[in-house]
N, C-alpha and C positions, 0 to 999 in steps of 0.2 A: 656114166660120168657126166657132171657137170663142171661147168667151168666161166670165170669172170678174167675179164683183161684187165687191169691196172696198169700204170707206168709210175719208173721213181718218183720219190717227194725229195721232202728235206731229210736229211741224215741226220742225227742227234748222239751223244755221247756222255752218258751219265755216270757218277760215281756213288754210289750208294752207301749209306756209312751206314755202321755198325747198329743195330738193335732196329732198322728199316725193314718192313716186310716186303719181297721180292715183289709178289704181285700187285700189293697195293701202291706202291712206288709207282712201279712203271705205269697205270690204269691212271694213275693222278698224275700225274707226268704228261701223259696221254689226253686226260680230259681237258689239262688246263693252255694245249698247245692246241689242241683241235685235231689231233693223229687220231684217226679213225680204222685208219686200214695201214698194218706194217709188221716184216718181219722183226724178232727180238732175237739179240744173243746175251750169254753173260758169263761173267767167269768172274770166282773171286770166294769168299768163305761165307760158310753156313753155320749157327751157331747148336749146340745142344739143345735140346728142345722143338726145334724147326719139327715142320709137316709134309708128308708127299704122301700122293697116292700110289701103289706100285703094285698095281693088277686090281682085277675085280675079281668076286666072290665067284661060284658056283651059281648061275641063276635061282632063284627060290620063288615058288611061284612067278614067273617072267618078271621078277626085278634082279638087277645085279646094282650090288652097295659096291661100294672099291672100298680097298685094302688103304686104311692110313698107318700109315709110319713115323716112328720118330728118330731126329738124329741124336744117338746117347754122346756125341762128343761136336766141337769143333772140326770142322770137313771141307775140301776141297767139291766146289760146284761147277760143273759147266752145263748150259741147255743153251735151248734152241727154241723161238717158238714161234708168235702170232699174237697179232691185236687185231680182233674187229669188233665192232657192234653190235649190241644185243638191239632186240628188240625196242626199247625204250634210247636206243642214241648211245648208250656208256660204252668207253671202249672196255674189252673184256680180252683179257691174256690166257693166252694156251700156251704152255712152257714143257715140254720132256726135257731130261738131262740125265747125267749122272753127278753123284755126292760121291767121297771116296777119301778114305783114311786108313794110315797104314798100310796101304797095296790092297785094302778092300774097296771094291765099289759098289751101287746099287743104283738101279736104274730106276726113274716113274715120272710122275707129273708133279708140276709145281705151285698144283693150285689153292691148298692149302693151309700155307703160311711159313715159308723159308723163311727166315732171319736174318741178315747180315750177321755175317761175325767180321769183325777188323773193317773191310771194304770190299764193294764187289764191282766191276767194268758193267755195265750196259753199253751196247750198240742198238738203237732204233732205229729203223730204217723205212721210211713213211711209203705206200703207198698210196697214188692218186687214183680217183676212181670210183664209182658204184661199184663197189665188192659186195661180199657175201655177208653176212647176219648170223650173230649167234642168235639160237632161240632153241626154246626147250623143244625138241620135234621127237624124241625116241621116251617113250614110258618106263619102259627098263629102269634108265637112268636118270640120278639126278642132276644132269650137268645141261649146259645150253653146248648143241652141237655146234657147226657150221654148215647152215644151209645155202646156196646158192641159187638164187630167183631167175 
């Protein structure tokens, strides 16, 4: 285990309207306020069409692809996640949640292109500090993990 100490920042509270994608909101939200390092939550609707990831493949030859998904209708969302920095300074959002419509839900990642449907809450919550770094470190996959220096 590794590990970095932060202390709070500034707290922020966004509303996200309709036809906004999740992660690109909050990452330019992010770049343009200087939030480098902070937890994310959110709640609010997702529209048909939206993207998540929800597992990865069977490795193939030592890569694992993950499993993208689509929501076939308007959906209730809530997640939980993370903003650090990649490599090159951009902040970079890590999101799980669940979507869920009807009394179905489906759980994965939100890094793909969620939608707004109607509106959705964000809570930012800044952490100060030398934190941790996304950066591509595992070959497998194609994502930037969280490495810790």
């Amino acid at each position: 285990m590794r590990s970095a100490e932060l202390r709070d920042g500034r707290v922020f509270v966004l509303r996200l309207e309709e036809g906004e994608v999740l992660h690109e909101a909050i990452e330019s939200f992010c770049r343009e306020h200087g939030v480098m390092n902070a937890t994310v939550t959110a709640v609010g609707g997702v529209d048909a069409g939206s993207r998540y990831v929800s597992g990865p493949t069977m490795p193939i030859e030592g890569r694992i692809d993950p499993i993208v998904c689509t929501v076939d209708a308007p959906s209730e969302l809530t997640g939980t996640g993370t903003v650090f920095p990649d490599e090159d300074g951009n902040p970079v959002m890590h999101m799980h949640g669940s979507i869920g419509r009807e009394g179905r839900s489906s759980t994965g990642c939100f890094r793909v292109g969620m939608v707004v449907w109607l509106v959705m809450e964000v809570v930012i919550r800044e952490m100060v500090g030398t934190g941790p770094v996304r950066e591509v470190s595992d070959p497998r996959i194609d994502a930037k993990l969280l490495e810790i220096r």
